[in-house]
C-alpha positions in Angstrom: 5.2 10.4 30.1 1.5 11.8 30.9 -1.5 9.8 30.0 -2.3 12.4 27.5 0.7 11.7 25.4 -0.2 8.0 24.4 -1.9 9.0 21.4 1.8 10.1 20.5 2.7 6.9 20.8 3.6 4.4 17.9 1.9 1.2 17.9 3.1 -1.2 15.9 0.9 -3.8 14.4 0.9 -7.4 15.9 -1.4 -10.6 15.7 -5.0 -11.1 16.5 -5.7 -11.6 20.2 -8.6 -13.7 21.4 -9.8 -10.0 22.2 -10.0 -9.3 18.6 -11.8 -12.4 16.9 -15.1 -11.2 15.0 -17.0 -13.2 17.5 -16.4 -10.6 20.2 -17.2 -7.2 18.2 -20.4 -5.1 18.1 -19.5 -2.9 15.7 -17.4 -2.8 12.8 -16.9 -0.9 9.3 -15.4 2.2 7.5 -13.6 -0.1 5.3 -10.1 0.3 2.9 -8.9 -2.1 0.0 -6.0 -2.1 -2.0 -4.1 -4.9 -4.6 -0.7 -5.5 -4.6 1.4 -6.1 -7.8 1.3 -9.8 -6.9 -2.3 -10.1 -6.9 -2.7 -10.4 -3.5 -5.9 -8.6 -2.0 -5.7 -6.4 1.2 -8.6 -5.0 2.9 -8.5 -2.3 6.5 -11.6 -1.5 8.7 -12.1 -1.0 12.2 -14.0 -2.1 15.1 -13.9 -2.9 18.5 -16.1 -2.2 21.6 -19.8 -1.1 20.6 -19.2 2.2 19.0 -17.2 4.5 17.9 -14.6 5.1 21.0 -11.7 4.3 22.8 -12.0 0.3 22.3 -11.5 0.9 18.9 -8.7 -0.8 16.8 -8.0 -1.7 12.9 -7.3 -4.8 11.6 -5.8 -5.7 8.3 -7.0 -8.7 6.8 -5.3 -10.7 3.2 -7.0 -12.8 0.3 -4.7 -14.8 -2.0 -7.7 -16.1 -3.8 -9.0 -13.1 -5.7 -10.8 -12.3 -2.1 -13.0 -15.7 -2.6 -11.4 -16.3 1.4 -10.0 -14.0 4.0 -7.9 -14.5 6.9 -7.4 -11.4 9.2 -3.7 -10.9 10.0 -2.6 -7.9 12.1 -4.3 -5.3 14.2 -3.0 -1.8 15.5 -4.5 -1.8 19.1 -3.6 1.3 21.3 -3.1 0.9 24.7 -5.5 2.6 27.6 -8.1 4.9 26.2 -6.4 5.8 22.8 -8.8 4.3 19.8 -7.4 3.7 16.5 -9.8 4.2 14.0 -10.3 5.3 9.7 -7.8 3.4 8.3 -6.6 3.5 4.3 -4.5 1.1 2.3 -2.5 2.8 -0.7 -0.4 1.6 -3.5 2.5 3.9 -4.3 4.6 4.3 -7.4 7.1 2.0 -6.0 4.8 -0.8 -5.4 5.2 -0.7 -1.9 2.1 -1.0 0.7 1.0 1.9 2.8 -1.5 0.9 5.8 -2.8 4.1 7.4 -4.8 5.1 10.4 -6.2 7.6 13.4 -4.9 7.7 16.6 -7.2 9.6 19.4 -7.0 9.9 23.1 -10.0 10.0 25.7 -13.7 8.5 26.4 -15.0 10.7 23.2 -14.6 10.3 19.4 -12.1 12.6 18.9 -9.5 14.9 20.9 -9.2 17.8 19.0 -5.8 16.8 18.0 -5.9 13.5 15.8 -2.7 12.3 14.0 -2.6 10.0 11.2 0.2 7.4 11.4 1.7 4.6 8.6 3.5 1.8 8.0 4.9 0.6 4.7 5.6 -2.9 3.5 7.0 -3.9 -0.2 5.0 -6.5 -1.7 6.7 -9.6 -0.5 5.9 -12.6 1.3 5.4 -12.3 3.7 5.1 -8.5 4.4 7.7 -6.7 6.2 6.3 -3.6 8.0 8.2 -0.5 8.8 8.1 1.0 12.4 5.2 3.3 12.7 5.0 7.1 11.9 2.9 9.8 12.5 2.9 12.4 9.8 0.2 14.7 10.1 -2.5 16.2 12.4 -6.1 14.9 12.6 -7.8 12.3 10.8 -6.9 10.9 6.7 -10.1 8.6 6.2 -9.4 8.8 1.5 -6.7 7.9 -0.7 -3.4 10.0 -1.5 -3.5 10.9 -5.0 0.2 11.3 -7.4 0.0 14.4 -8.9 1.5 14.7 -12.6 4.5 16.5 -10.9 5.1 13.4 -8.6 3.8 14.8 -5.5 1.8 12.7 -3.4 -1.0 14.8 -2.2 -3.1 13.4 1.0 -6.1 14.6 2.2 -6.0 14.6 6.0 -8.1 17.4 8.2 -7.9 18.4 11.6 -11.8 18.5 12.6 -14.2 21.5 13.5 -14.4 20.6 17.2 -16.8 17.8 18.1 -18.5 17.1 21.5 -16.0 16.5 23.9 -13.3 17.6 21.8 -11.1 20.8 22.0 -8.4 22.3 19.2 -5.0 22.8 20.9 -4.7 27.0 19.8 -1.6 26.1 17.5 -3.5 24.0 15.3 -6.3 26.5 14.7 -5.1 27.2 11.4 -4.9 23.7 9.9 -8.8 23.2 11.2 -9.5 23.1 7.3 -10.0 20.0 4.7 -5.9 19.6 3.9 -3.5 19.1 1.9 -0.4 17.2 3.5 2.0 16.9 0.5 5.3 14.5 0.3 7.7 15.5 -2.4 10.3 12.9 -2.1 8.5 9.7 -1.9 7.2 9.3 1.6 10.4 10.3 3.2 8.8 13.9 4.6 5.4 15.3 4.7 4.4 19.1 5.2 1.0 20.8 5.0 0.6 22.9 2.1 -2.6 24.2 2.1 -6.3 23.6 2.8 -9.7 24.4 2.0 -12.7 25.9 4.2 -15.8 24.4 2.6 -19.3 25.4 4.6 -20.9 22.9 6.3 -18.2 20.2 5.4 -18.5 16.9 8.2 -15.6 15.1 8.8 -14.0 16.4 5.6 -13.6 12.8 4.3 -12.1 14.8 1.2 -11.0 13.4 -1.9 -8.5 14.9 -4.4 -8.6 14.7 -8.3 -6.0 16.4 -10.9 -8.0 17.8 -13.8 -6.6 17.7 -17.3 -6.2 21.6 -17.2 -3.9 21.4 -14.0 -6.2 22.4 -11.3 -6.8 20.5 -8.2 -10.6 19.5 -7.4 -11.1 18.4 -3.9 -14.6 17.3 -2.6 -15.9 17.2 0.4 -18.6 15.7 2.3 -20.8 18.2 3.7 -24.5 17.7 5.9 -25.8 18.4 2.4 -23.6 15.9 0.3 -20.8 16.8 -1.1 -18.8 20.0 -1.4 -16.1 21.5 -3.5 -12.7 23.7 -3.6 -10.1 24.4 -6.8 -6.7 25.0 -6.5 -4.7 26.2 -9.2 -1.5 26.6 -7.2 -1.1 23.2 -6.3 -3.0 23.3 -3.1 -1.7 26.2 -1.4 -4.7 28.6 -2.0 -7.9 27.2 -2.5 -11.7 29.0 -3.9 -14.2 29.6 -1.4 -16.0 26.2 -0.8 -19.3 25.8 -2.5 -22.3 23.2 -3.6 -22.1 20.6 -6.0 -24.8 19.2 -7.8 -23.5 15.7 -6.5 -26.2 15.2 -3.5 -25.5 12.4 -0.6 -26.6 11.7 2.5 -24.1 13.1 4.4 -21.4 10.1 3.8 -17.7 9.1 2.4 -18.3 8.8 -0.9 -15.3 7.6 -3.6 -14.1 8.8 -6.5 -10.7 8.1 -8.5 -9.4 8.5 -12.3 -9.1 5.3 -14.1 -6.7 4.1 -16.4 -9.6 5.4 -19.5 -8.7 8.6 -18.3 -12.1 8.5 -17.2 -13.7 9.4 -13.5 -15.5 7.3 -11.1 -17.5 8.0 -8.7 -19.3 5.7 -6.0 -22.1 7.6 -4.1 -25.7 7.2 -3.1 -29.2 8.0 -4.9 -30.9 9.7 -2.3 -34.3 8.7 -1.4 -36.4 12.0 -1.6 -38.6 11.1 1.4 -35.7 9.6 3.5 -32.7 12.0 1.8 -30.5 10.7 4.8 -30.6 6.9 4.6 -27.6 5.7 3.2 -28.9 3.0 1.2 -28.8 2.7 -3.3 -24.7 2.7 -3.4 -24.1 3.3 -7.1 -21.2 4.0 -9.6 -21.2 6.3 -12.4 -18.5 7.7 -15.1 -17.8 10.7 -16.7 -16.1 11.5 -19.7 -15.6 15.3 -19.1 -13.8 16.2 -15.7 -17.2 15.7 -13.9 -18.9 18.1 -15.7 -21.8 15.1 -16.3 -22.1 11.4 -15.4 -22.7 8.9 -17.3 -24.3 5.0 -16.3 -25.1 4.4 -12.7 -24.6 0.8 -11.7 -26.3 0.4 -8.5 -24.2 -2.0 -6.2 -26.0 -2.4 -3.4 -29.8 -1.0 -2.8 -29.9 -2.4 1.1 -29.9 0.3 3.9 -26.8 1.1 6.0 -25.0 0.6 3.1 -21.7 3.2 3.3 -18.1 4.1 3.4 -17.0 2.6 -0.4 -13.5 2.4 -1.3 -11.7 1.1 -4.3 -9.3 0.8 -6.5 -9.0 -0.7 -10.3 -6.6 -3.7 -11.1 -3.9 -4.3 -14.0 -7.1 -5.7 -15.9 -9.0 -3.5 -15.7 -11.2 -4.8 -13.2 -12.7 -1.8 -10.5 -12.7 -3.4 -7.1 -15.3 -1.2 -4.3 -15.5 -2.1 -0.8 -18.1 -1.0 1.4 -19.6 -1.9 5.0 -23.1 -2.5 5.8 -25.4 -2.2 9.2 -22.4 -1.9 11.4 -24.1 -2.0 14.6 -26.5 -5.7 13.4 -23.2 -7.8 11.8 -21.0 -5.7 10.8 -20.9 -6.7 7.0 -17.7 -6.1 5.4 -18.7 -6.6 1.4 -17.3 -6.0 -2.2 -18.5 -5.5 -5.3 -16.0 -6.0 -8.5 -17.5 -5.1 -12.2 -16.3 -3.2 -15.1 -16.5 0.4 -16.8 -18.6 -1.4 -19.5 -21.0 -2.9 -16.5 -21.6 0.9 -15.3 -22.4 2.2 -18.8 -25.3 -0.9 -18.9 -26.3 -0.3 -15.7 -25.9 -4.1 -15.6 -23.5 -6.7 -15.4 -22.7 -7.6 -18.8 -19.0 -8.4 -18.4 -18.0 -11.9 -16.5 -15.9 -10.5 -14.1 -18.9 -8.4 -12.3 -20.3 -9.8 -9.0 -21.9 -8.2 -6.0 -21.6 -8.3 -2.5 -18.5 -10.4 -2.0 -18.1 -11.2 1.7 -15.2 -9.9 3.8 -16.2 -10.2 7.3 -18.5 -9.8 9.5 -19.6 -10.5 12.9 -22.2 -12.9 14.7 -25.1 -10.6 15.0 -26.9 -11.3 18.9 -30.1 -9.7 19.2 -30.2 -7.4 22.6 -33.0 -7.8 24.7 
């Protein structure tokens, strides 16, 4: 086997080494959560080494206690110069966990080529996880979304080439934001389609299903966020274009709750600073994102980024988030209600900010 086929490789997950403990890392974020039927909390992020790179590994940690305490379980750890890196948890209609991630070869970011990989536990105690498979090309950093048909649709994107980084020819055509579609509950996966928004970076795409049966896929973009529509069911897809949505050039969130109503988690930009990532805030809408309505700001710190969420059996909307990455790698949540984002306030008693997940002992370099 050649060096360069490592990032072929499965890795399967296994304990926390002394290598891993949060007192060794200088950098950690880009976080995932996710609730099992039980009530049991998970939460994904990665870190490693003091960057982005090939030191890089995930770890999955578990809170039994309605994410009061954390204990970090498992990592996925690559061997040589392969980093593992963007991981997402996901519920599926079965109840059964998914824990997803990146693998990448070489001293840069990225290798042109990617591949997103999975295991999959049911929710039972304690987890048993499936050997590891990869699925797609590139990089899956959002959610998969169940379309009304019962397909799962994933977003995963094989990126514009980066610094260091080259596109094997036969993957040319798949350098687009994707659609990588499962029709039989996990068991296969094929590309369907994908969408060439201008401008995008690091697609970090998100699918919704509008009421009227298209597909809406955003994208962030160096300007915000970006958009495509697909009324096929993701095999064609409208020339990418603005939305009115703004950012600072960061994974933003946004997911259809139970109202029927959409979510979305994104930053106010400063207008003299337009790319800090700082004023993390949740809004609603009540019309397929035509308008928004509330804006609950969650956390107004700098280096503030990356939410993900999900909303519980109660009701209860559940974002996690990472902050200064590089100075203590926070790993925070904020839980509150649809009614606390219409207030702009907390005004239900479930509603509390900046939870703690992890983080690490920030050292001050000379």
């Amino acid at each position: 086997m050649n060096d360069s086929d490592l990032a072929l490789q499965p890795v399967a997950p296994t304990p926390l080494q002394a290598r891993h403990q949060p007192e060794t890392r200088r950098f950690q974020g880009i976080p995932g959560i996710e609730r099992t039927p039980s009530g049991r909390l998970w939460a994904t992020w990665y870190g490693g080494g003091g960057d982005e790179g090939p030191d890089n590994y995930v770890i999955l940690a578990t809170s039994i206690d309605g994410g009061e305490t954390w204990s970090e379980e498992l990592v996925v750890d690559p061997p040589a110069d392969v980093r593992a890196y963007d991981p997402v948890l996901w519920i599926d209609p079965q109840g059964r966990l998914w824990w997803f991630w990146a693998q990448s070869q070489g001293k840069s970011t990225y290798d042109g080529r990617g591949g997103v990989w999975a295991v999959v536990s049911s929710d039972v105690e304690p987890p048993v996880w499936s050997h590891p498979v990869r699925f797609a090309n590139g990089v899956m950093m959002n959610k998969p979304t169940v379309l009304a048909n019962g397909d799962w649709a994933l977003p995963t994107a094989v990126w514009d080439n980066l610094i260091g980084s080259t596109t094997p020819p036969e993957l040319l055509p798949e350098k687009t934001s994707n659609l990588t579609i499962s029709t039989d509950q996990g068991k296969t996966f094929f590309r369907r389609g994908g969408a060439d928004v201008p401008l995008r970076s690091f697609d970090e795409h998100m699918i919704v299903e509008l009421k009227d049966g298209r597909l809406w896929m955003l994208v962030r973009t160096k300007y915000g966020i970006g958009q495509s529509f697909s009324r096929d069911g993701g095999v064609t897809w409208t020339p990418g274009c603005a939305t009115p949505l703004g950012g600072p050039d960061a994974r933003f969130f946004i997911r259809r709750l139970k109202s029927g109503r959409l979510l979305l988690v994104n930053h106010v930009v400063d207008v003299e600073h337009p790319r800090d990532r700082k004023n993390l805030t949740a809004w609603l809408s009540e019309d397929e994102g035509h308008s928004w309505q509330g804006g609950l700001l969650l956390d107004e710190r700098e280096l503030v980024s990356y939410p993900d969420g999900i909303q519980d059996a109660e009701g209860n909307i559940w974002v996690i988030y990472d902050h200064a990455r590089y100075k203590g790698g926070e790993v925070l949540i904020a839980r509150f209600r649809e009614e606390d984002i219409l207030a702009k306030a907390c005004v239900s008693p479930a509603a509390r900010f900046r939870i703690p997940v992890s983080h690490y002992p920030f050292q001050a370099q000379p």
